[in-house]
C-alpha positions as CSV (number, residue, x, y, z in Angstrom):
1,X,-23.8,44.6,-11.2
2,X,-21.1,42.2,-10.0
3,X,-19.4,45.0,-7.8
4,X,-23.0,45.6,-6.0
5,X,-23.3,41.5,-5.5
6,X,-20.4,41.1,-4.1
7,X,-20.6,43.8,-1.6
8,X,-23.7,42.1,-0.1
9,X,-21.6,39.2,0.4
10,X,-20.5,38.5,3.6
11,X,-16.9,38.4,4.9
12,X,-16.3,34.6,4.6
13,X,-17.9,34.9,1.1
14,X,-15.2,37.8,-0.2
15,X,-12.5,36.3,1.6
16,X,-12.7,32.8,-0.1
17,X,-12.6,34.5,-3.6
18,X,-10.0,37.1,-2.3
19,X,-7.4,34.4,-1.6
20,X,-8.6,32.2,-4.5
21,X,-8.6,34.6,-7.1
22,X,-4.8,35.7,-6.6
23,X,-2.2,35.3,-8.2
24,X,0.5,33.6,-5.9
25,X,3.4,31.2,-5.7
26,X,1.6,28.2,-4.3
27,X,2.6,28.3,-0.7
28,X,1.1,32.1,-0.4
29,X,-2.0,30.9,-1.8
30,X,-2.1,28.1,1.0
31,X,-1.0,30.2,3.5
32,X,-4.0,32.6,2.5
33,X,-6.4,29.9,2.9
34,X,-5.1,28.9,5.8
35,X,-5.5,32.4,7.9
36,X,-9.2,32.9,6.1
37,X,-9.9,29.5,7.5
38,X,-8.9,30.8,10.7
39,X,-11.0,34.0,10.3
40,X,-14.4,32.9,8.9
41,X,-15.1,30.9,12.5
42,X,-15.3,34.0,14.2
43,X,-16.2,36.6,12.3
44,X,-17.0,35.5,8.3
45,X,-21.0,35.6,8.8
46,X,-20.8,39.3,9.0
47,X,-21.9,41.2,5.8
48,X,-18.9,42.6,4.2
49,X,-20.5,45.8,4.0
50,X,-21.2,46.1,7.8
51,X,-18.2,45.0,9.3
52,X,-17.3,47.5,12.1
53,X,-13.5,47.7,13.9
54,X,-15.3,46.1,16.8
55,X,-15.5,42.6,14.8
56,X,-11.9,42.8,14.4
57,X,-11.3,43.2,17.9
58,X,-13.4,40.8,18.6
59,X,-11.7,38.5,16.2
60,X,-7.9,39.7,18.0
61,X,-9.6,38.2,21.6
62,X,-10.3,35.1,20.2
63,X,-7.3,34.0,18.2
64,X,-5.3,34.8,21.4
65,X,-7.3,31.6,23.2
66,X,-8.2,29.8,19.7
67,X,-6.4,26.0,19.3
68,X,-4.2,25.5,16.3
69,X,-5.7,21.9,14.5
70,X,-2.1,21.5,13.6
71,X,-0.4,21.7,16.6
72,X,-2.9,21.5,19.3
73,X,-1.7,24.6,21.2
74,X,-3.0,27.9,21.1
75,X,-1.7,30.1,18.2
76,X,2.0,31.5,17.9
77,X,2.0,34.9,18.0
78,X,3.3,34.9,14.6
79,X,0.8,33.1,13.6
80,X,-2.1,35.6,14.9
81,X,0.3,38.5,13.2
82,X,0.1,36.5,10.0
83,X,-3.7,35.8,10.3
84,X,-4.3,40.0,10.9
85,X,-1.5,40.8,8.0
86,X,-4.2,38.7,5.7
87,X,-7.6,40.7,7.0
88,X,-5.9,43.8,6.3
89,X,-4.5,43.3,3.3
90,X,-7.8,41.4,2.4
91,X,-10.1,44.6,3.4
92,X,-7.0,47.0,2.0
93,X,-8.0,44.9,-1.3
94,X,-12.0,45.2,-0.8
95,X,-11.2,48.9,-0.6
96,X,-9.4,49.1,-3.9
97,X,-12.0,47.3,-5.4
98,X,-15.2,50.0,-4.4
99,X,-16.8,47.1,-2.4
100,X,-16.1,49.0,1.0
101,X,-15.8,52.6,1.5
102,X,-13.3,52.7,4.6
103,X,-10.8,50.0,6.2
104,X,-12.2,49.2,9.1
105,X,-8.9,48.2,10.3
106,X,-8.2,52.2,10.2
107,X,-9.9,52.8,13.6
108,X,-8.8,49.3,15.0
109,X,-5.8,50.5,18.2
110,X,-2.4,50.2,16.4
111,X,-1.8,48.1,19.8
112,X,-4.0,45.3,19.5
113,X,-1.4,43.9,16.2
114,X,-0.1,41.0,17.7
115,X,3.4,41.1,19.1
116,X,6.2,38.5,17.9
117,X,9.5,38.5,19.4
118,X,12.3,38.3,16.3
119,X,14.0,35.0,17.2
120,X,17.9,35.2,17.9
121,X,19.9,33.9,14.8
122,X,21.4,30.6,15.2
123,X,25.3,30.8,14.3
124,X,27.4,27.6,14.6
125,X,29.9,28.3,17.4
126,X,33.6,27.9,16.5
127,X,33.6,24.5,18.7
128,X,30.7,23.5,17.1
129,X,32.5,23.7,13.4
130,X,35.3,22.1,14.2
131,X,33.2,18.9,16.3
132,X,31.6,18.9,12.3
133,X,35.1,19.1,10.3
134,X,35.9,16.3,13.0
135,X,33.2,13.9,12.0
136,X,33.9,11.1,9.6
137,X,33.2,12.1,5.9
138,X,30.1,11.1,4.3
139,X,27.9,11.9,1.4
140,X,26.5,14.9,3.1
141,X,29.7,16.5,4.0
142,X,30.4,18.6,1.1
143,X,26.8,20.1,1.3
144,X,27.2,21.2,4.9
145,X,30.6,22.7,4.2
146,X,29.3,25.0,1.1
147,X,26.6,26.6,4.0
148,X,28.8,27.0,6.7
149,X,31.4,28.6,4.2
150,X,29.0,30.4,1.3
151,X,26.4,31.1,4.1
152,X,24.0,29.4,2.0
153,X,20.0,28.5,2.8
154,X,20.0,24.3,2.6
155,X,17.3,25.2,-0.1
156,X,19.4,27.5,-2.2
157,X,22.2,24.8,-1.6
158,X,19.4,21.7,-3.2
159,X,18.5,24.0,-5.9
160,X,21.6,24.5,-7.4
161,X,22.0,23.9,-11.1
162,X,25.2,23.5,-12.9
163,X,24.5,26.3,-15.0
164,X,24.6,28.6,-11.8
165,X,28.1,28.0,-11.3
166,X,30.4,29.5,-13.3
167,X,34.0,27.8,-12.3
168,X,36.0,30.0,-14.7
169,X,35.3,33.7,-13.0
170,X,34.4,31.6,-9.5
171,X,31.1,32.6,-9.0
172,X,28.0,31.1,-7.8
173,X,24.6,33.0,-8.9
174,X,22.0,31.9,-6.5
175,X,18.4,32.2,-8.5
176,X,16.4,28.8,-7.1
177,X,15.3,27.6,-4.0
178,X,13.2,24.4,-3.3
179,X,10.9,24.7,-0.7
180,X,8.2,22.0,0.8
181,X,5.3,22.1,-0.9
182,X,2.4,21.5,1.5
183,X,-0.4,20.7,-0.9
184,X,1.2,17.8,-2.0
185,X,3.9,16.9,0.6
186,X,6.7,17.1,-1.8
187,X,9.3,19.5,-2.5
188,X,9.9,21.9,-5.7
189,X,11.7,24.1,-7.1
190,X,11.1,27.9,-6.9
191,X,12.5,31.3,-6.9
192,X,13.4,33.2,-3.9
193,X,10.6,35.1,-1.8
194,X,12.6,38.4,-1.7
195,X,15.3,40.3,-4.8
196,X,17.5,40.0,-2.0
197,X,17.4,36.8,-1.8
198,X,18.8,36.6,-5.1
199,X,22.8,37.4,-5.2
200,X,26.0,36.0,-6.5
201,X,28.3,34.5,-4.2
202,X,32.6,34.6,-5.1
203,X,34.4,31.8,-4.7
204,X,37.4,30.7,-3.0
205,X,39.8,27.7,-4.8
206,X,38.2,25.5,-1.5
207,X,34.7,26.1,-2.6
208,X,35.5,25.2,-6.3
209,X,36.9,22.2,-4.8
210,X,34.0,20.9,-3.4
211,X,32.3,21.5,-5.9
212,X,34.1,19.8,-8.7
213,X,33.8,16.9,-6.3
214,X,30.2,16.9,-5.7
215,X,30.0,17.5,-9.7
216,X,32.6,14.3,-9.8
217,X,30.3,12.1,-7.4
218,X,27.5,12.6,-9.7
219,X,28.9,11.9,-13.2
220,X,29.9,8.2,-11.5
């Protein structure tokens, strides 16, 4: 049957339908291709059936010495935990679906999972705001005061609709993000990647201010 094919397939074979075949928000699906493409170099000729936890070893040495083609340099370390996240999840799947018996990533050292340091949050320092409430007005101004007072992504900022703001309770329901879409180059418009993500902001008279102006600007 189709079950017996495909577990005579090898690794590079699965994968490719594995990130394919889901179900995604574009930029997951991309981001899925780009870690199999990463993968199938080093270890995709293996029969999918066979694969041992030595091939993913094997496949954590090299991606520590492997060159990006985008950057030129040798992975991030988020970038190697991304590419692993994607096997696992990939051979958690192939498990699921009968084609494999046992994870191999279950007898792969919990140590070998690349490291990555969480990068220290950025926060405007109170010399740094006023140097910006300083600077000469311009188009951009009211955008850059609703994140530095709302604490708002610039991508939940662009993908606000009018509908989302409700200026008679003062509240701002964040729902939309517009992220870069790398398939095309463009941009578009999207929900947020976690529920969290999605929240409802009060407002103060200030913010309603700004943005009855910005709402001004726009009707001229």
């Amino acid at each position: 049957g189709i079950l017996s094919q495909q577990s005579k397939s090898t690794l590079g074979e699965y994968l490719d339908g594995w990130w394919n075949g889901a179900n995604l928000k574009p930029a997951s699906t991309l981001a899925r291709k780009l870690n199999v493409d990463r993968i199938k170099p080093i270890i995709g000729g293996v029969q999918l059936s066979d694969l041992q936890s030595s091939h993913i070893i094997h496949l954590a040495k090299r991606l520590r010495t492997d060159i990006s083609k985008t950057t030129g340099r040798p992975l991030s370390p988020a970038a190697r935990k991304q590419c692993w996240a994607n096997l696992r999840k990939a051979l958690a799947d192939a498990v699921i679906s009968g084609l494999i018996e046992i994870n191999p990533f279950s007898r792969v050292p919990k140590d070998l999972t690349p490291k990555v340091e969480p990068r220290a949050e950025r926060i405007l320092s109170v010399e740094e705001r006023a140097k910006l409430y300083k600077h000469e007005p311009d188009e951009f101004t009211p955008l850059w005061k609703l994140l530095i007072m709302l604490g708002m992504r610039s991508g939940e900022a662009c993908a606000l609709r009018w509908k989302d703001i409700n200026f008679e309770s003062m509240r701002l329901h964040i729902n939309h993000t517009i992220r870069r879409d790398k398939s095309d180059a463009g941009y578009k418009l999207g929900t947020p990647k976690t529920k969290k993500s999605r929240r409802t902001i009060d407002l103060q008279p200030l913010h309603v201010e700004i943005l009855r102006s910005i709402e001004t600007d726009q009707q001229l």
